[in-house]
C-alpha positions in Angstrom: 20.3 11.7 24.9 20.1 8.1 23.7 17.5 6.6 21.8 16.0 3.5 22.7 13.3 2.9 19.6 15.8 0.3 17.8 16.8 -3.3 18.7 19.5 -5.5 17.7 18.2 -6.6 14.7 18.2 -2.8 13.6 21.3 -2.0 14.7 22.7 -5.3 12.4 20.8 -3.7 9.5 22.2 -0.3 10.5 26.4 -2.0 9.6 24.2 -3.0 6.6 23.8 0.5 5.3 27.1 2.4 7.0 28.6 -0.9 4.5 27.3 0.3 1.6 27.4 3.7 2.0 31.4 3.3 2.1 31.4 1.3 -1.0 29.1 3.4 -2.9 28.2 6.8 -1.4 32.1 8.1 -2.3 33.1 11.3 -2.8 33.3 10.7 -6.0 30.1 9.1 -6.7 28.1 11.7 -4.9 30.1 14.5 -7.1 29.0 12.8 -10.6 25.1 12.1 -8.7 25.2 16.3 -8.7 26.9 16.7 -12.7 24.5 14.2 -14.0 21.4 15.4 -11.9 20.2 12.4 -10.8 21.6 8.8 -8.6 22.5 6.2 -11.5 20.5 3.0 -11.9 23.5 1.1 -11.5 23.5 2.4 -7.6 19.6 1.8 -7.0 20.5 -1.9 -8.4 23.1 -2.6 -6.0 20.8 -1.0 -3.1 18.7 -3.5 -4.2 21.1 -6.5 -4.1 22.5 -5.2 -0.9 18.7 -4.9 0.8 18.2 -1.6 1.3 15.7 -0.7 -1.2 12.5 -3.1 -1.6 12.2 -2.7 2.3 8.1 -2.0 1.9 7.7 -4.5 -0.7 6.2 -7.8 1.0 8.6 -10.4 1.4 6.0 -12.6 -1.3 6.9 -10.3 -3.9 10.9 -10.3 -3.0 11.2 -7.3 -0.5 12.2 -6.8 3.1 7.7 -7.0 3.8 8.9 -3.9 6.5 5.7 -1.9 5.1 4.6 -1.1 8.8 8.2 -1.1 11.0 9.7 2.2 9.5 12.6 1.5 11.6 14.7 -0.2 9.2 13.7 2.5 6.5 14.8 5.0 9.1 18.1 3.4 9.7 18.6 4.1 5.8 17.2 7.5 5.7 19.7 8.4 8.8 22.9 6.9 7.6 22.7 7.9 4.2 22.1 12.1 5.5 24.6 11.8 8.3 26.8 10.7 5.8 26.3 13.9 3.4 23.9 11.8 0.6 21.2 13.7 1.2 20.2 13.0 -3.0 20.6 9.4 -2.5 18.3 9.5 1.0 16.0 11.2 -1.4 15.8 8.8 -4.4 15.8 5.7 -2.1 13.1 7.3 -0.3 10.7 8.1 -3.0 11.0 4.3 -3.9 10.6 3.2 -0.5 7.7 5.8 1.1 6.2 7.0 -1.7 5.5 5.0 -4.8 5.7 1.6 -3.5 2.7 2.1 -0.5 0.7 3.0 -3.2 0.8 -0.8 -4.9 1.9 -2.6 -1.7 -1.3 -1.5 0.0 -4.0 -0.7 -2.7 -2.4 -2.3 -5.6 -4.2 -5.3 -7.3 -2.9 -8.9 -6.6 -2.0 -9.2 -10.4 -0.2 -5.2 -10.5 1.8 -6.5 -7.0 2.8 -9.4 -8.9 4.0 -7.1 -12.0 5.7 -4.3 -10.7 7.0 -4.6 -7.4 9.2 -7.4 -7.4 10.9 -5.0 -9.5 10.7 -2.2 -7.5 12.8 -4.3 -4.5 15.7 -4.9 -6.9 15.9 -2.0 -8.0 15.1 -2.5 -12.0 11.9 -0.5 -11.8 11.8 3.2 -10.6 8.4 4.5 -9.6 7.9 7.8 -8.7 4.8 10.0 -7.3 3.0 12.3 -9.3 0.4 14.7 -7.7 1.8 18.4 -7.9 0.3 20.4 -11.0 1.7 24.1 -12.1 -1.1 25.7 -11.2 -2.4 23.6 -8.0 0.7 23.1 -5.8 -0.4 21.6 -2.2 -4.3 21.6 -3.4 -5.3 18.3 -4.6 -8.5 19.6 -5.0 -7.4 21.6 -7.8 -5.5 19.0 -9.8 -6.3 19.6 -14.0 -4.8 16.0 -14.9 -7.8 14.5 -16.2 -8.5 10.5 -17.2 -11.7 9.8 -19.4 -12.8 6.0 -19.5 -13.0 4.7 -22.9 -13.0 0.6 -23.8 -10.2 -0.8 -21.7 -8.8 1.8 -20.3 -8.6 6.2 -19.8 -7.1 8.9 -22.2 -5.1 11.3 -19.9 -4.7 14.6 -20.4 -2.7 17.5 -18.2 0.7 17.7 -17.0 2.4 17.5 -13.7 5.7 19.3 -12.2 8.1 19.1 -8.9 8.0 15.1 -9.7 11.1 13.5 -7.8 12.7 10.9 -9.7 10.5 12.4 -12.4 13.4 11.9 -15.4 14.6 8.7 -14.2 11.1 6.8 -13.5 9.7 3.6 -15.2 6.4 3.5 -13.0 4.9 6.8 -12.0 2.0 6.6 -9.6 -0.5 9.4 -11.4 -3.3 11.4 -9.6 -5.7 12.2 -12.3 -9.4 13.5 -11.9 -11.9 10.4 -13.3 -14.9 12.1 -12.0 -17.1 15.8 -12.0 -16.6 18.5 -9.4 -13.9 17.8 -6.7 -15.3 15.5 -4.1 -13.2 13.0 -3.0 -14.5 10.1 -4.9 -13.6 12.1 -8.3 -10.0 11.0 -8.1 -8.0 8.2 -8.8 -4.6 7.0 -9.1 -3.0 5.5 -12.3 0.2 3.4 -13.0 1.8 5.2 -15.9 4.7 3.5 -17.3 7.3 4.8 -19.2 7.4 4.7 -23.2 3.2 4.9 -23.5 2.4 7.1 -26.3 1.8 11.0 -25.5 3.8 10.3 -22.2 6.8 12.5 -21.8 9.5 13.1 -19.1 10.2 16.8 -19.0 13.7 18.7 -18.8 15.3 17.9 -15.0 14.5 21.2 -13.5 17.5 23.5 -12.0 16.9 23.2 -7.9 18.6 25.0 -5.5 19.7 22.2 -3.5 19.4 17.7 -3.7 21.6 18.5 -7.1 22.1 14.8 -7.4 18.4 13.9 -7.4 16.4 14.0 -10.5 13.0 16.4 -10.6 11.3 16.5 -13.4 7.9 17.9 -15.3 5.9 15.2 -17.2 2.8 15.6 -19.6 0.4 13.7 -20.7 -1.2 14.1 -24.3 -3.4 11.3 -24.6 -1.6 8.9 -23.2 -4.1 5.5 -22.9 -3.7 3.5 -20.2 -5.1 0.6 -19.7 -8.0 -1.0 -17.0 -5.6 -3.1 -15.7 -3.3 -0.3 -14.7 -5.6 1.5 -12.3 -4.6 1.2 -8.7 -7.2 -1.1 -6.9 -8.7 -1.9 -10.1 -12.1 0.6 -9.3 -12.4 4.5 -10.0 -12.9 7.0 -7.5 -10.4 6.1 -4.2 -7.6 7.9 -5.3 -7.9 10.6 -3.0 -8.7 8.3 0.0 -5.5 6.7 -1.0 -3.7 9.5 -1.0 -4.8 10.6 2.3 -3.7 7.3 3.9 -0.5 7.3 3.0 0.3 10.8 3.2 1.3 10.4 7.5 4.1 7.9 6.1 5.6 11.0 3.6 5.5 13.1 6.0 7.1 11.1 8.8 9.9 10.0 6.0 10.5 14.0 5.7 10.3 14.5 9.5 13.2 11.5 9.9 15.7 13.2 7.4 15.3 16.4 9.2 16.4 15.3 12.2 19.2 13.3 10.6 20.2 16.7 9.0 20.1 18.5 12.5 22.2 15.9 14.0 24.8 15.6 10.9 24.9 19.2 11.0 25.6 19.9 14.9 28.2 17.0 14.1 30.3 18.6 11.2 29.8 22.2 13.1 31.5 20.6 16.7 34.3 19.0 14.2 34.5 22.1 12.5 34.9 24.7 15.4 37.1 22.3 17.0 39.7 22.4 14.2 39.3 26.3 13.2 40.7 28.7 15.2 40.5 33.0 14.9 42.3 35.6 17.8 44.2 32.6 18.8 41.7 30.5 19.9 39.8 27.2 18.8 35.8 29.0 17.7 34.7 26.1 19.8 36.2 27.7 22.7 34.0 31.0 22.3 31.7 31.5 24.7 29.0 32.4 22.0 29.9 29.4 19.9 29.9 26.6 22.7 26.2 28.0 24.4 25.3 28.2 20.6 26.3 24.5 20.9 24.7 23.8 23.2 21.5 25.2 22.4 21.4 23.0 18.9 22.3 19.9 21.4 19.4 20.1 23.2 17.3 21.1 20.1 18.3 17.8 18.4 17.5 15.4 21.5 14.2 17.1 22.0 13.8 16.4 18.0 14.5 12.8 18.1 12.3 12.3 20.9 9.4 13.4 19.2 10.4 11.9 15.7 11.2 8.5 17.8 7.7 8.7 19.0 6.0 9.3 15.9 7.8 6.3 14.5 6.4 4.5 17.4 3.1 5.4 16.4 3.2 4.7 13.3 3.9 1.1 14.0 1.3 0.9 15.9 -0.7 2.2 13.0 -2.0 5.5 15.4 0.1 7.9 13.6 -2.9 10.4 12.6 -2.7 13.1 9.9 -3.0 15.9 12.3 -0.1 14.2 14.0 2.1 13.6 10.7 1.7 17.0 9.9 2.7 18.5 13.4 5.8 16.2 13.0 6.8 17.3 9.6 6.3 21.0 10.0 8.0 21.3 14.1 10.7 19.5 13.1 11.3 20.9 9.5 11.3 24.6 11.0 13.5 23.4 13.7 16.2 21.5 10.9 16.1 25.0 9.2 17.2 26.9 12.5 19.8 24.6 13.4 21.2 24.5 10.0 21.3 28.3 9.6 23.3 28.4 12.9 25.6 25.5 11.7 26.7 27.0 8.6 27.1 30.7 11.0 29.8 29.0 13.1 31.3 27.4 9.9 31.9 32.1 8.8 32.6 31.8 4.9 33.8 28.3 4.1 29.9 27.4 5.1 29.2 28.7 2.1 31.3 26.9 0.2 29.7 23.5 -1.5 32.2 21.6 -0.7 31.9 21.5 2.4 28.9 19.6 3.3 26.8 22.1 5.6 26.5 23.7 2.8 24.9 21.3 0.8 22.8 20.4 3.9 21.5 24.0 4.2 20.5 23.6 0.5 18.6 20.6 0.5 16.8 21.3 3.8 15.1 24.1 2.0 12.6 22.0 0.3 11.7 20.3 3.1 9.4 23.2 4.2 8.0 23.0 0.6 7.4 19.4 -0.3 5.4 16.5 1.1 2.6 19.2 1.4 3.8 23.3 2.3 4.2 24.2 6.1 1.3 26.7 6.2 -0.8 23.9 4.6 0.7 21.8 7.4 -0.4 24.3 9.6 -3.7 24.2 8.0 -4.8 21.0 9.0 -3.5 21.2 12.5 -5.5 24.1 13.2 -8.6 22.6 11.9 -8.2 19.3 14.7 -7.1 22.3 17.5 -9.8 24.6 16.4 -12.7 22.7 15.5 -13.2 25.1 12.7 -12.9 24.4 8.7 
């Protein structure tokens, strides 16, 4: 079914992207992204120079100022998992959707003009940092604590699951600056890399997105200073939070389609070229209505993923909506997947082939950007009326 969301001008940004990905999303790149555990800097500079990071930084402060039309930051999210990056997707897309939002549209003028011009080139890698070990999809619960002294807050706690954790220079920080766990006893905090008591735990071992760093970090009373406090006043953190969660979300719920349709694509390729009892598999009755079935799966996908894009736009993408979007369509990546790699038999479970890797990643996507049940959670809640 074709989509009819993008114009012209996306579709120019689209040879953009398939551009770049040819001159640096190589075999050979992506295979030293998964030995080293993480995308190099030298890659996230050229995204930069080539404009396709920086896309939600405002054009005053050197970026693309596409903060509100996630179309172009689909386009990149698309390309990059249809082309078998999903780690690169991943590291361009914490840049992009999650720690840049945070300055772009709470951020002070004077911590706009200091970090993200920056962040659109590429020289400064922010990440997000909200999970805690013993808190998971609760914010509530967060230990991370921030006590004011003169000019600034001690820090205290430590933080885990942090994408681009190793390889950050700016971490966007939810810490608790107030009593109990009301919404106004949160905050968020710019914490840069090298500040005393600051420190960037091992790269943890994940099952899948090998070539994207994840990281613990602790705090040990790491001072950090007034001027460093996102919107310059205590106590919105959480608020913040909750505004730009719908964009996460909808970031995750793009790259699961993209997977679907990657995945349906190296499966009819596959099947086509394969054959068993003298026959092509594609030419199996079960394989072509299994086919078929993921087809129709992926169009139905895109159209709602389309529309929440739309929505978004128009700035009416709710958080009941986000989260319908990123769980429906997370489940659905995970169900086409798993029949992908079937019709692949044993070289699906292979690595190099890359349905395998797909099938990896897409695990986490049920996990992060808040679990599915917790998803579910807040759905129920707007269906039910009931907390």
């Amino acid at each position: 079914m074709e989509r009819d969301i993008y114009d012209d001008d996306h579709e120019a940004f689209r040879d953009v992207v398939i551009e770049f990905i040819k001159r640096y999303g190589t075999n050979e790149k992506r295979e030293k992204w998964d030995a080293d555990g993480e995308i190099d800097r030298a890659t996230m500079l050229a995204a930069g120079e080539a404009g396709i990071l920086g896309l939600s930084v405002p054009e005053e402060f050197g970026g693309a100022g596409m903060l509100q039309d996630y179309r172009f930051r689909a386009v990149v999210n698309e390309e990059t998992i249809k082309a078998g990056l999903g780690s690169l997707a991943g590291a361009l897309g914490i840049q992009d959707d999650l720690a840049v939002p945070y300055l772009a549209h709470f951020g002070t003028q004077e911590q706009k003009e200091k970090w993200l011009p920056g962040m659109a080139t590429g020289e400064v890698i922010g990440a997000l940092a909200m999970t805690e070990p013993g808190a998971g999809s609760d914010l509530r619960g967060v230990k991370t604590t921030a006590k004011k002294v003169d000019g600034g807050w001690v820090v205290n706690g430590a933080k885990t699951f942090i994408s681009s954790g190793k390889t950050a220079d700016l971490v966007v920080t939810f810490v608790k600056t107030g009593e109990g766990n009301r919404p106004d006893a949160f905050s968020l905090l710019l914490i840069e890399n090298g500040m005393d008591g600051f420190e960037h735990g091992k790269k943890l071992n994940k099952i899948g997105f090998h070539g994207h760093d994840t990281a613990e970090l602790s705090f040990s009373d790491v001072f950090v200073p007034d001027e460093n406090l996102i919107g310059g006043e205590p106590g919105h953190g959480f608020v913040q939070l909750m505004r730009n969660l719908p964009l996460e979300r909808l970031s995750i719920g793009v790259a699961a389609a993209a997977a679907s349709e990657a995945g349906l694509r190296w499966t009819l390729d596959y099947t086509a070229s394969r054959e068993a009892f003298g026959q092509p598999v594609i030419d199996f009755q079960n394989t072509r209505f299994t086919l078929a079935d993921i087809a129709t799966t992926v169009d139905v996908l895109w159209a709602y993923v389309d529309r929440a894009i739309t929505l978004y736009g128009q700035k009416k993408l709710t958080p009941e909506e986000a989260a319908k979007v990123k769980f429906w369509s997370t489940e659905r990546e995970w169900e086409i997947l798993d029949k992908c790699l079937q019709l692949h038999g044993g070289y699906g479970y292979i690595m190099e082939y890359p349905i395998a890797r797909a099938f990896a990643d897409a695990r986490v996507h049920r996990i992060y950007g808040g679990s599915n049940e917790i998803m579910r959670e807040i759905v129920a809640r707007q269906v039910t009326g009931r907390r």
